[in-house]
matplotlib code that plots the C-alpha trace (Angstrom):
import matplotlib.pyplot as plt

x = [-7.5, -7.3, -10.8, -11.3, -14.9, -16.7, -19.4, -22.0, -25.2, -24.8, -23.8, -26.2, -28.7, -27.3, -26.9, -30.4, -30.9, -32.8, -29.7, -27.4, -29.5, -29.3, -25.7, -25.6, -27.4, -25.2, -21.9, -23.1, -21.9, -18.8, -17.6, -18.7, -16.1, -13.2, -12.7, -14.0, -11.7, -14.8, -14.8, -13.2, -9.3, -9.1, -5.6, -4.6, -6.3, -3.3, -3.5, -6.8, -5.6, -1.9, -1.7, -2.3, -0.3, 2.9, 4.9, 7.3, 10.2, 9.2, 9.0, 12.3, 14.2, 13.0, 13.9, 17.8, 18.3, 17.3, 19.1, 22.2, 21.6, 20.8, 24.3, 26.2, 24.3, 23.5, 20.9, 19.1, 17.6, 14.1, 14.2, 10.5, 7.7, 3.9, 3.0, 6.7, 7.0, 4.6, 3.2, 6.3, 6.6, 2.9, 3.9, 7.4, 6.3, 3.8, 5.8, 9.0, 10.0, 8.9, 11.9, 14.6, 15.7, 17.5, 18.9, 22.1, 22.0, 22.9, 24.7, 21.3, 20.0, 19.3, 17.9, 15.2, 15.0, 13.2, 14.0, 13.0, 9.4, 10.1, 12.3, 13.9, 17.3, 18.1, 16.6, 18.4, 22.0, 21.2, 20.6, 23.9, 25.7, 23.9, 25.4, 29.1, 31.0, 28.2, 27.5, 24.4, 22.3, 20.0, 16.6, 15.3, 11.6, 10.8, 8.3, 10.6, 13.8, 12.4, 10.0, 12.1, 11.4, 13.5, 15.4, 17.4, 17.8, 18.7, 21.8, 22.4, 22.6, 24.5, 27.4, 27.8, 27.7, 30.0, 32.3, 32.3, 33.3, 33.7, 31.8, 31.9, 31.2, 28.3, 26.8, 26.2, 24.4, 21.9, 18.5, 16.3, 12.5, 11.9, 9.5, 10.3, 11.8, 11.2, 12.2, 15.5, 16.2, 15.7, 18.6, 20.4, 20.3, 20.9, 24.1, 25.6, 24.6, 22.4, 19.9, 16.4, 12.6, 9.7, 6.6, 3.5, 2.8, -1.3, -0.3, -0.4, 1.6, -0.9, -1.8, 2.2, 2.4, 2.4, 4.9, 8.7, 7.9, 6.8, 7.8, 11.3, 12.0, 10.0, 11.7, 14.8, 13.6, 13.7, 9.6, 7.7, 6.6, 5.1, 3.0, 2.1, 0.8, -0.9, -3.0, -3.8, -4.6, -7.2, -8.7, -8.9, -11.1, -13.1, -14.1, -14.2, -18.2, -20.8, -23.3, -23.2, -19.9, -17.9, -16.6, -14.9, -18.4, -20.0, -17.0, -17.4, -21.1, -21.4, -18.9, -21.0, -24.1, -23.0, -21.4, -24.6, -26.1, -24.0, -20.5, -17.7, -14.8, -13.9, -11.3, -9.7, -9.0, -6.3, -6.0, -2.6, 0.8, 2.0, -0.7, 0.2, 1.4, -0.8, -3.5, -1.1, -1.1, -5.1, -4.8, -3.0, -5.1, -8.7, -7.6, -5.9, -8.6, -11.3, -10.9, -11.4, -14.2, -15.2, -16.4, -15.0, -14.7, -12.2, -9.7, -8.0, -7.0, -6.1, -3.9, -6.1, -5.8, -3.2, -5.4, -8.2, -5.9, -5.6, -8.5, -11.0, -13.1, -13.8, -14.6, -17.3, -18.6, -17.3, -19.3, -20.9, -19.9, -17.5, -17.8, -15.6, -14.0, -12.2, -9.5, -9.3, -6.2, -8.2, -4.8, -1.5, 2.1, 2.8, 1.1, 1.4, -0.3, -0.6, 1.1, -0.7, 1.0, 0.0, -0.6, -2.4, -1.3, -2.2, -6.1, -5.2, -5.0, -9.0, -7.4, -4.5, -3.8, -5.6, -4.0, -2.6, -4.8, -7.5, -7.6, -7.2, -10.1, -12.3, -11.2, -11.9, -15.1, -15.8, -14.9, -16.9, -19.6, -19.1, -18.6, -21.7, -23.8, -21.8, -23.9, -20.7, -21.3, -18.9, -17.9, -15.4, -13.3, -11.4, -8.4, -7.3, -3.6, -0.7, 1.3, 2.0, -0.8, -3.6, -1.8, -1.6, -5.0, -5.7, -4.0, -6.2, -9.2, -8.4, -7.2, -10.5, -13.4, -11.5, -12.4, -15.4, -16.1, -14.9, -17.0, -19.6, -19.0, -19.0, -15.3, -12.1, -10.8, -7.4, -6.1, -4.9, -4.8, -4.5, -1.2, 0.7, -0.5, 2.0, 4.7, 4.4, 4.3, 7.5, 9.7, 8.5, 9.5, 13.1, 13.8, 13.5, 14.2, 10.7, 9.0, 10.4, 7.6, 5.1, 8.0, 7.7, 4.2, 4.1, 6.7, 4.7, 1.5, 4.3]
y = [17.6, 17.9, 16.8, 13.6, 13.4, 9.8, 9.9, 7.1, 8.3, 6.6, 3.3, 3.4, 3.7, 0.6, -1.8, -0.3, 2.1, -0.3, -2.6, 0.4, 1.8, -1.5, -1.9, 1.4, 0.2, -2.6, -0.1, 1.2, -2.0, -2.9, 0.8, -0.2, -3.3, -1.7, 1.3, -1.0, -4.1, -6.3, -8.2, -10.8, -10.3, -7.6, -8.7, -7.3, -3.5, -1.3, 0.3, 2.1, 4.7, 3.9, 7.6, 9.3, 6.9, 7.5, 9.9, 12.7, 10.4, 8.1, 10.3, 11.7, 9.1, 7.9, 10.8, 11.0, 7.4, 8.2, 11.1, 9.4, 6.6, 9.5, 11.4, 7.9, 6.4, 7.3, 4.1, 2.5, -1.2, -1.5, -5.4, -6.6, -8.4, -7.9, -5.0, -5.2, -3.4, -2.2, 0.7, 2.3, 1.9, 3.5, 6.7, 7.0, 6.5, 8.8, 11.9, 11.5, 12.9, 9.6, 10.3, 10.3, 7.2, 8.4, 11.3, 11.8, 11.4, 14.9, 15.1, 15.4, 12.8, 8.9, 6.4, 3.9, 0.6, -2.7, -6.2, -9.2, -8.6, -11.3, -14.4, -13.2, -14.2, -11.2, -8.7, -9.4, -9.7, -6.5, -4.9, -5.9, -5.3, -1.3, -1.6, -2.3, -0.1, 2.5, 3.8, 1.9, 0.8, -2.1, -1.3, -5.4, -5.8, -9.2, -10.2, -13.9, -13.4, -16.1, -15.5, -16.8, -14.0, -11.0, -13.5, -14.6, -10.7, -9.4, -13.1, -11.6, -7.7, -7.9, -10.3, -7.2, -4.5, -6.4, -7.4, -3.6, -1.8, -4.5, -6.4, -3.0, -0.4, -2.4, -2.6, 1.0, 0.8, -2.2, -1.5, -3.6, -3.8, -6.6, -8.7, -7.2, -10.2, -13.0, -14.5, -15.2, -11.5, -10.2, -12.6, -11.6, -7.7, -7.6, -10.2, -7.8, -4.9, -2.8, -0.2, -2.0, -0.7, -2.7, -4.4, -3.8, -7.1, -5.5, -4.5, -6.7, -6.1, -4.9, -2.1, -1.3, 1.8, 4.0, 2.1, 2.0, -0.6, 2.3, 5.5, 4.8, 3.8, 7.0, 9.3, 8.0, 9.1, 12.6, 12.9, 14.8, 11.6, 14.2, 15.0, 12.1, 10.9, 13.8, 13.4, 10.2, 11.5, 14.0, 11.0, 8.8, 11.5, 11.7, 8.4, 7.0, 7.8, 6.2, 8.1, 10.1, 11.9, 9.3, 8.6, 5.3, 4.1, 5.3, 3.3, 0.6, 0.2, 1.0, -1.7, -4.1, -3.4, -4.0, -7.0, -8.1, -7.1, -9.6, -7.0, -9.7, -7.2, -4.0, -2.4, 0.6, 3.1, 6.1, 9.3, 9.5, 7.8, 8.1, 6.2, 2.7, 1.3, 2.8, 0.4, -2.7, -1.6, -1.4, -4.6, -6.4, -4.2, -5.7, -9.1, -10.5, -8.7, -10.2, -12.8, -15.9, -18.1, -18.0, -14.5, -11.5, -8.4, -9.3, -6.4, -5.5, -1.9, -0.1, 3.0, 5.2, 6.4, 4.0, 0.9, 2.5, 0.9, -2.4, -3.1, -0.5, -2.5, -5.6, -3.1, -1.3, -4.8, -7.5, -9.3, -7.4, -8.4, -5.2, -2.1, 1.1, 3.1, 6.4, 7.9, 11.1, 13.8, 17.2, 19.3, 18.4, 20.0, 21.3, 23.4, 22.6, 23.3, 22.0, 24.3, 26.2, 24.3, 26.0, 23.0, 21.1, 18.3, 16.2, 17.7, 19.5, 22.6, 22.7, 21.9, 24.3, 26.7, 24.0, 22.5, 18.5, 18.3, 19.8, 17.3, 14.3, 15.6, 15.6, 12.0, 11.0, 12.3, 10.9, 7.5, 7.6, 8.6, 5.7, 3.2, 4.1, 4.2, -0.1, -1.0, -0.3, 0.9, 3.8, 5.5, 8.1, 9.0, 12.8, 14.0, 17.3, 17.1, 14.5, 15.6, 13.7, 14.5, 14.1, 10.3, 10.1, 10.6, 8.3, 5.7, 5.9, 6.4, 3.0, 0.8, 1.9, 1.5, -2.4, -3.1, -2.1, -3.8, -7.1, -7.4, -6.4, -9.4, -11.4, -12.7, -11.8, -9.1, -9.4, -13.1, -14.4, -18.2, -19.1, -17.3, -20.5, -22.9, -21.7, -21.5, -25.2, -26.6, -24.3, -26.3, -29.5, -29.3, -27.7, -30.3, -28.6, -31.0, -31.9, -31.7, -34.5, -37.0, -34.0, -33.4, -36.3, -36.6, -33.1, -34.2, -37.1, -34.2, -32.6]
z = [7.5, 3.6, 2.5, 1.4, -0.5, -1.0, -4.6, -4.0, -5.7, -8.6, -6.8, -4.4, -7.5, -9.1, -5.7, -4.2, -1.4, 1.0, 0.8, 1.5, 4.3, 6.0, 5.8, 7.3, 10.5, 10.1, 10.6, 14.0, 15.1, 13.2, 14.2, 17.5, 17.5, 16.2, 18.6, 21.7, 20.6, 20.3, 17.6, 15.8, 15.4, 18.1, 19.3, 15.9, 16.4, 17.4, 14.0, 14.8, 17.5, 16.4, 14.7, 18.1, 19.8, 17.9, 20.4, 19.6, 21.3, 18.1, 15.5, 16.6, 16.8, 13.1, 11.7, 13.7, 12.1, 9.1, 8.9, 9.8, 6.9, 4.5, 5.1, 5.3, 1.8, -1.8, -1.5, 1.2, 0.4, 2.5, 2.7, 2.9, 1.7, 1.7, 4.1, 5.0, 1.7, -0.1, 2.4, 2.0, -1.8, -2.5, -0.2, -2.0, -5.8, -4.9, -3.6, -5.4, -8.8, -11.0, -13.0, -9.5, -10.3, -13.7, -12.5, -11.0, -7.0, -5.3, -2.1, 0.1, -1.5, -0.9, -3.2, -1.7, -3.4, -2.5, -2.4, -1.0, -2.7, -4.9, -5.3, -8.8, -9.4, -12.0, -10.3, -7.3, -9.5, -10.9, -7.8, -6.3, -9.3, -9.1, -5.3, -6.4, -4.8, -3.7, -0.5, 0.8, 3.8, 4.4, 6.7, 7.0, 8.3, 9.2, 12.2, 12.3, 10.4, 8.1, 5.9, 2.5, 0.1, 2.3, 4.2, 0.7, -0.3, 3.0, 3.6, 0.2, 0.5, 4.6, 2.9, 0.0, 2.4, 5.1, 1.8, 1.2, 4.0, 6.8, 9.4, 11.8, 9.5, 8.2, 11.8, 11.4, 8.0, 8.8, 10.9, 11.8, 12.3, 14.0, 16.6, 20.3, 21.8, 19.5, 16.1, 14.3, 13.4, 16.9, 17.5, 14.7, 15.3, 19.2, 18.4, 16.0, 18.0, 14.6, 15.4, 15.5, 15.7, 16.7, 15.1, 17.3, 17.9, 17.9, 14.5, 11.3, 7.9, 5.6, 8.2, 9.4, 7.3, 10.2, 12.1, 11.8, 9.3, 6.8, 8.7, 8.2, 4.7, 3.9, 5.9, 4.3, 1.0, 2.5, 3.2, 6.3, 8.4, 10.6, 8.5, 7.1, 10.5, 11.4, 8.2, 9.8, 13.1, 11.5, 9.5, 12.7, 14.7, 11.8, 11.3, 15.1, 15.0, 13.4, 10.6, 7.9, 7.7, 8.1, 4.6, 5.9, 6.7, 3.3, 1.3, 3.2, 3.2, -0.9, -1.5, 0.5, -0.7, -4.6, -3.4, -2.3, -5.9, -7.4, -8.0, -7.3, -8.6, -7.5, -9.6, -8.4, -11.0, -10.8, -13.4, -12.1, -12.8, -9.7, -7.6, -9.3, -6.5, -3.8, -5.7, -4.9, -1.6, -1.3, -3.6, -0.5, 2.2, 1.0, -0.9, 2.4, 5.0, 3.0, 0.5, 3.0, 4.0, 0.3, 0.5, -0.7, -3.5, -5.9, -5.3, -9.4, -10.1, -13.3, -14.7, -16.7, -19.0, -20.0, -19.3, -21.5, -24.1, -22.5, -19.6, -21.4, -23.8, -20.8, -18.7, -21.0, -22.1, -20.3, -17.6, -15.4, -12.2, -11.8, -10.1, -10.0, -7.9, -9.1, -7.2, -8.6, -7.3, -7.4, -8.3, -10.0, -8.5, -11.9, -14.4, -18.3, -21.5, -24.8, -27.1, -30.3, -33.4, -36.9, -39.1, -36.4, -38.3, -35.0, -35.1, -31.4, -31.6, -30.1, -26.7, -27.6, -24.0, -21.8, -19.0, -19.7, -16.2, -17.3, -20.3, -17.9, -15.6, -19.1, -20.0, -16.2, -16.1, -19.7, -18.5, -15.3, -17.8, -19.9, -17.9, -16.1, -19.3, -19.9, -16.6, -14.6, -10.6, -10.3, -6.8, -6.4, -3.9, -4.4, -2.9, -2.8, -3.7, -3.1, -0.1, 3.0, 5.2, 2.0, 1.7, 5.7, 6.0, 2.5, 4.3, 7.3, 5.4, 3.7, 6.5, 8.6, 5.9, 5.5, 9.1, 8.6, 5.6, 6.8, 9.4, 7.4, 5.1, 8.3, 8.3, 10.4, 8.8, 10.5, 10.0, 6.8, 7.2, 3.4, 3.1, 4.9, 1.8, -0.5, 1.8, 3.0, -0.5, -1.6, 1.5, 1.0, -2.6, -2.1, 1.0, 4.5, 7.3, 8.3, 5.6, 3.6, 3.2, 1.9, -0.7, -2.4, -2.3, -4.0, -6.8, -7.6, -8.6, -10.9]

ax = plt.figure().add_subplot(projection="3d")
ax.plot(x, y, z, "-o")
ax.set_aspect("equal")
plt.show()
């Protein structure tokens, strides 16, 4: 397994050993319930062995469909919301060329985009205007078939396609990832006959990555799945035990501990571009795991340096209810220096020959140093490189310290009850049968 390295000392400083030490008694336990399907929410725990449990039948079959898809399409829509989504998204933005989508598609290439993330009405007429006349798929993840967001995109996208190149040539362009036996989609795809994969029903959204639900899209962006979950696998044997090795125990417990010291927010923080949306994935991972029963770290992250111009000055001075963790990527793909310039009109020619990563590793550790010196907790988790098995086993790494930490906080880490409120209010208002009464109630608060 690429080594994955968790930096406490200084945040264990700040929150106070004894408060760490007894969080770490605490673990035995919450490690305890999570491999022996003990604790609260264990109906939802198929994602802890799910990386040894994903067979070569599986992984073969993923990668035949998406092979087909990627010789039949220049884009491939993944249809999804919330985990449905964003698991996917963080693994693809951070393998692919972050300039793909200007260039001119080759002929063993496929574009993945996203929709049904959001309910925006340009984005999705821009999406099918890009899809006019283009050769395109549709992979739709829904447990139901009705969640509104991804059910509007995919009514949307399957009328284009079938509009396109007919109702039978579209059957062989649309998969879906669906409940086993249950749920309007289910219905939908075995009706029409389209190639489907299954959502563990022992596996929620925000921890589907390793499923269909997020092995698929990524394999269609041309990506080593294989490898991806054997990082995974390596990170799950290393973390099954309790003590001091197990770096998913160490996050877990630091975080807790400067909760307990009075840190509400943790931002995440990346030196790299190309991690932006692995922080919206850890964003949904620990806000819906967590923030319930009116507990809970308040999960932010940040783009540095870019945010250093933006997010830098509250986090140096602001309250001081933050902490910080630093994902730093130990070594860039590419190699580039700063050029010698003979006016130096720009003052740089002191860094002249140096590595751009080299400089970014100074500014990292100058922030760290910083921020620590502004009364700032700071932990840092290091990764060797970005490659499928370092984000496999990243992946893993995350999704098993959350556990952890939720039942350290003392909640159900794998229930999200507060998700439905939203929802509810958004049908009464637009008028679904049954919930006419609550409409008007609600339009009378407006």
């Amino acid at each position: 397994m690429k080594n994955i390295q968790v930096e406490i000392d200084h945040a264990v400083y700040f929150a106070g050993e004894d408060k760490y030490n007894a969080l770490q008694q605490e673990a035995v336990g919450a490690i305890e319930k999570l491999e022996n399907g003990t604790g609260a929410g264990a109906d939802f725990l198929g994602w802890v062995n799910l990386p040894k449990d994903i067979t070569e039948a599986q992984l073969a079959d993923i990668e035949a469909t998406a092979k087909g898809l990627r010789e039949a399409c220049d884009y491939v829509v993944c249809v999804g919301i919330g985990g449905s989504y964003l698991g996917a998204k963080a693994v693809i933005e951070a393998l692919q060329d972050q300039f793909a989508a200007y260039k001119k598609i080759k002929p063993e290439e496929t574009h993945v985009l996203f929709a049904g993330q959001n309910i925006g009405e340009d984005y999705l007429a821009e999406l099918q205007k890009l899809l006019e006349g283009k050769k395109f798929g549709i992979i739709v993840i829904s447990k139901s078939g009705t969640t509104t967001e991804p059910a509007i995109a995919f009514r949307l996208l399957r009328d284009q396609l079938e509009k396109q190149v007919g109702k039978e040539e579209a059957k062989k362009l649309i998969v879906a990832i669906t409940d086993a036996q249950k749920g309007a989609l289910r219905t939908m795809a075995d009706s029409e006959g389209w190639k489907t994969y299954v959502i563990p029903d022992n596996v929620g959204g925000r921890f589907s990555v390793l499923t269909p639900v997020g092995l698929l899209p990524i394999a269609v962006a041309g990506f080593n799945v294989r490898e991806l979950v054997a990082g995974a696998r390596e990170m799950m044997e290393a973390t099954r035990h309790p003590g001091p090795d197990n770096v998913a125990e160490t996050y877990a417990c630091v975080r807790n501990a400067l909760y307990q010291a009075g840190k509400k927010t943790e931002i995440l923080a990346n030196f790299n571009p190309k991690l932006h949306y692995l922080g919206e994935w850890w964003k949904q991972l620990y806000g819906e795991s967590e923030g319930k029963e009116g507990k809970g770290i308040f999960p932010a992250a940040v783009d540095l340096t870019t945010d250093l111009h933006s997010m830098g000055q509250y986090i140096q001075e602001g309250e001081r209810t933050i902490f910080e963790t630093v994902l730093s990527v130990e070594r860039p793909f590419d190699a580039l220096r700063i050029p010698q310039e003979q006016q130096d009109l720009d003052g740089l020619n002191y860094i002249a020959g140096k590595r751009i990563d080299e400089v970014n590793k100074m500014a990292e550790a100058g922030t760290r140093l910083a921020h620590e010196d502004g009364g700032v907790p700071v932990v840092r988790i290091n990764v060797p490189t970005l490659d499928e098995n370092t984000l496999g086993a990243l992946i893993y790494f995350f999704e098993k310290a959350c556990g952890i930490s939720g039942y350290l906080l003392g909640v159900n880490p794998f229930d999200q009850p507060g998700v439905e409120a939203y929802k509810k209010n958004m049908f009464a208002l637009l008028g679904k049968p049954g919930y006419e009464a609550a409409g008007e109630e609600l339009k009378k608060r407006l």
